[in-house]
N, C-alpha and C positions, 0 to 999 in steps of 0.2 A: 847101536845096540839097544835091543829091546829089556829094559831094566823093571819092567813089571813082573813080578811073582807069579809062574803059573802052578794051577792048582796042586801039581805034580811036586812042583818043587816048594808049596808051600806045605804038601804035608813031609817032605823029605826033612824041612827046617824044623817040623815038631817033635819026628826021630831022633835030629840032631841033640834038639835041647833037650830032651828026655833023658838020654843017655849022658849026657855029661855032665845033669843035675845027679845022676846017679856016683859016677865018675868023681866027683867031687865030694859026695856026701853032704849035699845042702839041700833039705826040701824043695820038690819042687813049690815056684814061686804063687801058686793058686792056693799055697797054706799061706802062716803068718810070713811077712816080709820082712819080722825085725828081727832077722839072724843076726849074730855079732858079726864084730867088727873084721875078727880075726878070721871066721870063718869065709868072710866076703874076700878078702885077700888072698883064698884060694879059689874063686870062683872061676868056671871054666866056660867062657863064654861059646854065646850060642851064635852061629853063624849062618846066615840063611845062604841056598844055593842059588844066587845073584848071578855069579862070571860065570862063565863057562871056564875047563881045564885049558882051553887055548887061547885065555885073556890074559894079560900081566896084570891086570886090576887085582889087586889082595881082594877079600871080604874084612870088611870092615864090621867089626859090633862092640853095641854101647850096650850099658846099663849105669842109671840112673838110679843110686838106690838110696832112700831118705828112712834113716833108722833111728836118728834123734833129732828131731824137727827142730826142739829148743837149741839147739847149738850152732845152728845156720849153716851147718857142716853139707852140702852132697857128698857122697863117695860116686868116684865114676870107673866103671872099670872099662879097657879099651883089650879090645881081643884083634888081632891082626892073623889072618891067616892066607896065605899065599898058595896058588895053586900049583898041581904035582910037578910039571915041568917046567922050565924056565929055570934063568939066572935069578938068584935073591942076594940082595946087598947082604955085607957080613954089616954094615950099622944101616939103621935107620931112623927117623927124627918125627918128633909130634910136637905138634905147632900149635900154640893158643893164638887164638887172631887176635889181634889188641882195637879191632871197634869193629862196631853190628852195622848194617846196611843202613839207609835209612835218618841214620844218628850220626854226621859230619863231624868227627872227633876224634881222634886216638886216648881213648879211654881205656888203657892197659890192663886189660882184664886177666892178665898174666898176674897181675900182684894178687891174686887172693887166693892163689895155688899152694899146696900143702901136701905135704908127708907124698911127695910123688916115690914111687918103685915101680920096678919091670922084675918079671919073673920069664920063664922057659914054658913049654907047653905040660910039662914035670911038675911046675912049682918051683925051679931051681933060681938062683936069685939072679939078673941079668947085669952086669956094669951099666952105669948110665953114669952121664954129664952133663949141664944145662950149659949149650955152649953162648947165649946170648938171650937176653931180658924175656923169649917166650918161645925158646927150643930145647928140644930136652932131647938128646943124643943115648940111641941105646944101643948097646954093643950086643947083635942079635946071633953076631959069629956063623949067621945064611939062615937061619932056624927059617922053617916055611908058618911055624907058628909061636907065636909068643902073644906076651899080656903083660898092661899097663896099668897103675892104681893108682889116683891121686884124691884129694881131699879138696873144696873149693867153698869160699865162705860168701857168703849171700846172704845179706843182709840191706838192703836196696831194694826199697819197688819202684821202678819207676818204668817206664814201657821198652826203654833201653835195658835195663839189666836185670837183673836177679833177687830174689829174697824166698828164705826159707824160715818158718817159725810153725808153732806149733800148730796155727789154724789153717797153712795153705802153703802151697810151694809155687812160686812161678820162676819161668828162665827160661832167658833165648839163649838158643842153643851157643853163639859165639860166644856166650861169658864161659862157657862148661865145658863144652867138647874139643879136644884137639883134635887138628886133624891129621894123619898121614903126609909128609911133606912128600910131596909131587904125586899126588893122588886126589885132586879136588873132583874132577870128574866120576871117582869112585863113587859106587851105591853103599849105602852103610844101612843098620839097623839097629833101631834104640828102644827098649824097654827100661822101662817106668817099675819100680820097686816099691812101693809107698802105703803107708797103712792101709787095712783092709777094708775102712770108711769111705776113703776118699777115690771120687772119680778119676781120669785122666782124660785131658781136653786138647786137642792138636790138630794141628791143619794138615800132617801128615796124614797116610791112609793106612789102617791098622793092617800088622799078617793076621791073615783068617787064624782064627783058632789057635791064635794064644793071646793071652791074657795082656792089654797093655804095652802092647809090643808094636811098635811103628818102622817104618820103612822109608829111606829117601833114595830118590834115584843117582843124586852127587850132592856134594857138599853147598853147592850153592841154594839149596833147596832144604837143604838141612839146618841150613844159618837162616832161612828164610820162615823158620815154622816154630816158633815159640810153643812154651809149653804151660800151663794151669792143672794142680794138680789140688784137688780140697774136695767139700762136700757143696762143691757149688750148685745153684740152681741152674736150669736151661729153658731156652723160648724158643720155638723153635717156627719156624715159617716156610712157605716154598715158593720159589717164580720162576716159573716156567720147566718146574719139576725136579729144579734142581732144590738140592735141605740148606740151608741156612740155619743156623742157632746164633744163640746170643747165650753167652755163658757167665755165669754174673756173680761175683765173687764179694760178696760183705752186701750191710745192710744197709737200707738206704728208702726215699718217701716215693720211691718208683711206683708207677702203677702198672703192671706186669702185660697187661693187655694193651693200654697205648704204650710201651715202647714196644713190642713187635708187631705191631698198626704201623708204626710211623715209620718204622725200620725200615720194613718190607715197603714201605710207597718210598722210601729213596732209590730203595734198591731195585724198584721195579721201572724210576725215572730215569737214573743213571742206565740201565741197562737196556734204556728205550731211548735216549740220546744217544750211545755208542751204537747204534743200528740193531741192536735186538740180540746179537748173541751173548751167552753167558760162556767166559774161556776160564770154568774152571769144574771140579764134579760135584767140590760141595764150600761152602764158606763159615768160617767161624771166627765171632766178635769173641774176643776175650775181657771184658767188664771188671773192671775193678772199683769198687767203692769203697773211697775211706774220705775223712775230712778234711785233708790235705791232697789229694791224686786229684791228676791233671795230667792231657797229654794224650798222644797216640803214635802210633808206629805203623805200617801200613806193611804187608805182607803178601804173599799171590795169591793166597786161600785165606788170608786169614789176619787180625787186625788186633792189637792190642789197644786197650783203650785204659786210660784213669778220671773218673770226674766225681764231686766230691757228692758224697751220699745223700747229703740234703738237698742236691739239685735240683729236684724235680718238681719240686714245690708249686702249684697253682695258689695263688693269693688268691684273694677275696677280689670279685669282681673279673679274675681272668677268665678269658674263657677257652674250654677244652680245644685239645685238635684233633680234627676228622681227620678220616683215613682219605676219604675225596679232596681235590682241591678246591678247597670253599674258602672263598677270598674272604669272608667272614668268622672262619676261624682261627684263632692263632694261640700258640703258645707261649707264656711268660717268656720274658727273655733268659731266665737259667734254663729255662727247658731248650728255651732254642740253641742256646749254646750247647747243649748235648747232643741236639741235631746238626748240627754245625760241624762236631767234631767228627759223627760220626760219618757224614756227606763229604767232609775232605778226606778222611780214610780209606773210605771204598773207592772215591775216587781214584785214589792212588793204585789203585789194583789195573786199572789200565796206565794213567799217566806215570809211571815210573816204574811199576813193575809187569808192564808187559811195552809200554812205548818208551823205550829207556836210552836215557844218553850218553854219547858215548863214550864215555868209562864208568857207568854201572851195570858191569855185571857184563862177561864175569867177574867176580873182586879179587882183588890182593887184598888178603886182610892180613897183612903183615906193616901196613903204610897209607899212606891217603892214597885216596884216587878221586886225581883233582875234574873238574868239570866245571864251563862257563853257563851252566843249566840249570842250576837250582833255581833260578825264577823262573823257570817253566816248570821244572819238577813241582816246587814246592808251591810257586808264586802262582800260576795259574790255578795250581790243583785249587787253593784257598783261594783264589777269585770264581771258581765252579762250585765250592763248597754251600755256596750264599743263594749263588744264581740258582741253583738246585732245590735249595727250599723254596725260592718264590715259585720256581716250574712246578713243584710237588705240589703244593697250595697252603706252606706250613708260614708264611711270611708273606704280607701282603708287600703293592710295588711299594709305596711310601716305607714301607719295611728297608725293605732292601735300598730303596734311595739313600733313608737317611743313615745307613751301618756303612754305603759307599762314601757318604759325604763324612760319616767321623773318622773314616779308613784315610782319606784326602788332608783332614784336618792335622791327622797325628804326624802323617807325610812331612807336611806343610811346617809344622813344630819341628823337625828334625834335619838339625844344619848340617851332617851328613850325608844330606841326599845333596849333596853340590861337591863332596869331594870324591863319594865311591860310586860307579855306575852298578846295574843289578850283574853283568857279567864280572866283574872283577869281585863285587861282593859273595859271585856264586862261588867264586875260584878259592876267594880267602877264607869259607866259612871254614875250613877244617882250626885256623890260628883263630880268629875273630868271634865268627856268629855267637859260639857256647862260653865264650871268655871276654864276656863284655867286665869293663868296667867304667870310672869316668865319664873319659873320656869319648867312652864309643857312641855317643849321642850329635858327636861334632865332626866325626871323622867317618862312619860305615851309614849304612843304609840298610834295611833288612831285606831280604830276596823274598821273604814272605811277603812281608805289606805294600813296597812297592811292586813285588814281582807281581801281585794280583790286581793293583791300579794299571800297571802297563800292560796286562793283559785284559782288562777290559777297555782300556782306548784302544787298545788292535783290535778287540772282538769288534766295534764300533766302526773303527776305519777300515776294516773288511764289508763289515754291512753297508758304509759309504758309498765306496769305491767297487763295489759289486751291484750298489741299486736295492740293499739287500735282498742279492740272492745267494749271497752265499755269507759263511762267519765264521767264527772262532770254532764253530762245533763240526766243520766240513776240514778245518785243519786237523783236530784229533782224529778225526774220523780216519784221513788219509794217512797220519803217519800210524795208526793202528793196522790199518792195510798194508801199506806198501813198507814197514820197516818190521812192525812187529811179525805179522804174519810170512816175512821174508826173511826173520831173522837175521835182523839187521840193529843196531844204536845206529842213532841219531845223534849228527853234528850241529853246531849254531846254522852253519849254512843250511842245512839240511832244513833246517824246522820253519829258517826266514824264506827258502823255497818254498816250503808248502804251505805259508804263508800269501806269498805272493801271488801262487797259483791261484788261491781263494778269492785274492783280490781282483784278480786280472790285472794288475801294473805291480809296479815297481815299489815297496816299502823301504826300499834305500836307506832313502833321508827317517822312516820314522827309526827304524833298527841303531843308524848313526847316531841320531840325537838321544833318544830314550832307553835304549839298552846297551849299548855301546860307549854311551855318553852319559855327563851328567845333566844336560839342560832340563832346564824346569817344564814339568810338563805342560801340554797344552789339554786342560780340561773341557774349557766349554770351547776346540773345533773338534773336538770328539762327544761330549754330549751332546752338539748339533747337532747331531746325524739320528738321533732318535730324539731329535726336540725338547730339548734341556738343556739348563743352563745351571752352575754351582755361585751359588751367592756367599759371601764369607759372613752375611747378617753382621756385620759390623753399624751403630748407630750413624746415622747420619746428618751432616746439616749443610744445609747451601749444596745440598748436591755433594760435598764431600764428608770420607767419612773422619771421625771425629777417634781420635788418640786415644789412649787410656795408656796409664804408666805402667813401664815394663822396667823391671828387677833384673831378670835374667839366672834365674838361680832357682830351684830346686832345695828346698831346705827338709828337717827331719826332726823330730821332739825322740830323744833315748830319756826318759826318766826327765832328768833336769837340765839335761845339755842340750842345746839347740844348734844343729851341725849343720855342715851346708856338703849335699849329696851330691849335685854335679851342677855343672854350668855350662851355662849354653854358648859357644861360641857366635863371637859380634853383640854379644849384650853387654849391657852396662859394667853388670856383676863381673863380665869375663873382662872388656879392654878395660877397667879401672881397677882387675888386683885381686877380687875375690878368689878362693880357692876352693877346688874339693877336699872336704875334711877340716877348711875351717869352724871353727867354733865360735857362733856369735854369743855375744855377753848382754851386749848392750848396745840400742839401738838410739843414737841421740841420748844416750847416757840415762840409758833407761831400762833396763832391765828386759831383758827378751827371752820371750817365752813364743812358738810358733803361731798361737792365736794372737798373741800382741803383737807381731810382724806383722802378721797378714794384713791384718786391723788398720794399722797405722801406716802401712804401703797404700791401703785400698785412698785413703784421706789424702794421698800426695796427688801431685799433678808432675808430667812431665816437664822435665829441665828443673825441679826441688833438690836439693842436695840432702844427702842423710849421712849422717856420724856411724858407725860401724865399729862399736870395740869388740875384737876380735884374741881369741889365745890360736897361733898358730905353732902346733907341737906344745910348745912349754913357756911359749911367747905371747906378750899381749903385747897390742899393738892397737890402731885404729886405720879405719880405710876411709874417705872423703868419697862417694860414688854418686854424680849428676846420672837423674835417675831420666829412661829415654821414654817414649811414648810409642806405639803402634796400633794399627786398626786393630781389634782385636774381636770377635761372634764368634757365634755357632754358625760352623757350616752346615748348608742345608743344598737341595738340588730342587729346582721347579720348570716347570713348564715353560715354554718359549712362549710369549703372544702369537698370535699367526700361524701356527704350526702347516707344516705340507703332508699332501697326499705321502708322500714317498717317509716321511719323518714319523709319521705317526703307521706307518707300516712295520718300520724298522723296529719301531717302539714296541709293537704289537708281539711281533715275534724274537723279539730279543727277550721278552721278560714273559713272553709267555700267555700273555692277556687272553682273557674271553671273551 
């Protein structure tokens, strides 16, 4: 069914709303928006002609209406109307989804629901029930029309959920809107209420000729499209004809003309790697600046984003970045972090929301929906995120080597990557990923940061094992083809096939060991292949490298207390007794402060013994702890001596070189 608005039936939906703004006796909404409260309680929603009379789909319509910003309050009214024939249940049910796409959590967004009621197409008051933590049961006794009213508080920015105050409103829609239980595939329609200052920004596509008023073809598209509602500023750019904006919300040392320079050259890279088409009509960055935001959420048109306002900063001696790829330009590294974030976002607009695995999408947003892919969702996406600014020209190779080799290092520091492979860590994130504590340093592994290391040794042992002729970007390519464009999710098997296609053999053994498994990876016979090697720059002597003493512990300065944060399993701190949460006092009976630790660790040698008095809860106590030694540098990546025809090929076109 064809769920676009034709022009017929988009002026039929302004009839509609005319007449029942009258109907109701509420101005229409092109006057002030801040009608009270009570009078919105009788609002008689507007229903655009989406089904046809011979579909069982109700029409579904929202409003969204912000009347006192300071109280973090939305009112959302829900209009359900059902067409003339057909059976209609005597109850029906509205469902809050308790987590957003995206965001691997059950974040019950049900708890911040309030003063819910259902009325009749009259006004007449409906019975309702909330039969479990985020359904609300209305006894509709077959009505073909009836209306919902609930209250929802929002007070959180973050690219996951919601926040309303006096200078802006933003909200994905799963924190706000319920939906119709067994009606996901319905089309619905939502208008935006909101003072007469402020713009409204959404990746949805507006109905012609009214005011604010958006449209989704089903719910999955509706939980897919965030909303920005202020006097934000806009940039606006085009590639390949299609509009892109950048929508930019608080203040911040931006310079307005390089970020939609630099925007447009990712998005012109990105859209020149996946073979040139653009699969959408238009796209919208949603920009938040404050001094704490951070983050992103990635969307099919459209992309939330948080970075903190003073990011953009050029110091003294950096220098600007072009819009061409000029190996001699580059930007500070806060700047490049905003290019960063924004490069693994957009990416996402193919790699998870149109090449999606499979159980994303469609969702049950009632419960998890588990999948062994988030290090290809997520893990790849941020190993393309990097590769992408070197390809644009915003990050020279040594750039990118060295941000690969501190990505290896942090790896390398984390003794979790020997108990969780990236597929079980993809499977666990809904318990794990967002609920770290301690101990999750010693026991998980992130799908992020390994998932984008084992995706650049496949990208490598594709280009090996092909002679580089083929890589990692001929695997996107194919499952964009033959899955997305076949509608179709993609399984582990699925993707280690199109994998292997690339390669021309068998990836078996690396899928077993590296994503399946936990073994340590093999760096440099995957930096071979484009003539590199990872050096851990530990000092040396006799050929061997030389120890430096290792604690094993993570400490913290609160005021006067010097606590211990986490500990690293197999280190001294951990097999001799230390604890998270302990409190050190005194170090060799001496007073410890975290710069006189450090201090006085740095002066030991390994196999020293050190005195430890310790309050553990309410206990003092002391610990004995023979302190251990390890190689210890900065990893770095360098060149092979001798390099070959074929390695310095690989190298060429892996990174893009001129």
């Amino acid at each position: 069914m064809n769920h676009h608005l034709t022009s017929q039936k988009s002026q039929k939906f302004c009839e509609i709303y005319r007449i029942a703004m009258l109907r109701s006796n509420i101005p229409v909404m092109h006057r002030s928006p801040l009608v009270s409260s009570v009078r919105l309680t009788l609002l008689i929603f507007v229903f655009a002609t989406i089904a046809t009379a011979q579909t069982a789909a109700p029409e579904i319509a929202y409003s969204v209406v912000i009347t006192q910003p300071h109280t973090h309050l939305f009112t959302v009214n829900v209009g359900v109307k059902h067409g003339p024939t057909g059976a209609v249940p005597a109850e029906e049910r509205l469902v809050m989804p308790v987590w957003t796409p995206g965001s691997y959590l059950v974040r019950e967004f049900q708890r911040h629901v309030q003063d819910f009621e259902a009325t009749s197409s009259t006004g007449q008051p409906l019975k309702w029930e909330k039969t479990n933590k985020n359904t609300w049961r209305v006894v509709t006794n077959g009505a073909r029309e009836w209306y919902a009213r609930y209250r929802v508080y929002a007070n959180e920015l973050s690219v996951r959920t919601s926040e309303l105050n006096s200078s802006h409103a933003f909200w994905n829609n799963a924190n706000l809107l319920m939906y119709l239980d067994g009606f996901l595939k319905s089309p619905s329609i939502v208008r935006v209420v909101s003072p007469d200052v402020w713009k409204v920004a959404t990746g949805l596509p507006p109905v012609p000729g009214e005011r604010n008023t958006f449209r989704a073809e089903n719910f999955d598209v509706l939980y897919d499209s965030p909303f920005e509602a202020s006097n934000f500023k806009s940039l606006v750019f085009n590639v390949k004809g299609i509009s892109h904006r950048i929508v930019i919300d608080g203040e911040g040392n931006y310079d307005p003309e390089r970020m939609r320079r630099d925007v447009q050259k990712l998005v012109e890279t990105q859209v020149e790697l996946m073979g040139g088409e653009i699969p959408y009509r238009d796209y919208t960055f949603i920009l938040h600046l404050r001094n704490n935001a951070g983050g992103g959420l990635e969307h099919a048109n459209s992309t939330a984003l948080g970075y903190p306002r003073f990011g953009f900063n050029i110091r003294s001696g950096d220098r600007a970045t072009s819009a061409a790829p000029n190996p001699s330009a580059q930007p500070e590294r806060d700047y490049r972090g905003f290019l960063s974030l924004v490069s693994h976002e957009f990416f996402h607009l193919w790699n998870v929301k149109r090449i999606r695995p499979d159980a994303l999408g469609p969702f049950d947003y009632t419960q998890e929906n588990y999948t062994k892919l988030l290090w290809v969702a997520e893990g790849i996406t941020d190993y393309y995120a990097d590769l992408l600014l070197r390809r644009a020209g915003f990050i020279t190779e040594d750039e990118f080597l060295a941000a690969t080799a501190r990505a290896i290092q942090t790896l390398q520091n984390t003794p979790g990557r020997s108990k969780q492979s990236v597929e079980e860590s993809s499977f666990d994130s809904w318990i794990k990923y967002y609920r770290q504590d301690e101990n999750s340093i010693n026991s998980q592994v992130s799908y992020y940061e390994k998932g984008a290391i084992v995706g650049l040794l496949l990208d490598l042992e594709i280009r090996k094992r092909s002679n580089g002729a083929k890589s990692l970007d001929d695997v996107m390519r194919y499952l964009y083809t033959e899955f997305f464009k076949k509608d179709r999710n993609y399984t582990p098997a699925d993707f280690q096939k199109a994998a292997e296609l690339a390669a021309g053999t068998s990836l078996e053994e690396f899928f077993t060991k590296y994503v399946r498994g936990t073994a340590e990876l093999d760096y440099n016979a995957a930096l071979a292949a484009a003539g590199l090697r990872l050096d851990t720059g530990a000092a040396k002597e006799g050929g061997k490298s030389i120890e430096k003493v290792f604690f094993g512990a993570d400490l913290e300065q609160e005021e006067n207390r010097l606590t211990v944060r986490r500990v690293l399993a197999g280190s001294p701190a951990y097999d001799q007794g230390l604890n998270a949460g302990d409190e050190i006092v005194a170090l060799d009976n001496m007073r410890a402060t975290l710069d006189f630790f450090n201090a006085r660790i740095a002066e030991k040698k390994p196999g020293d013994l050190i005195n430890l008095t310790i309050f553990r809860f309410d206990d003092l106590s002391t610990i004995l702890i023979k302190l251990g030694g390890r190689a210890e540098g900065t990893y770095f990546i360098a060149p092979l001596p001798n390099q070959t025809a074929s390695q310095k090929q690989i190298y060429r076109t892996w990174l893009a070189s001129k």
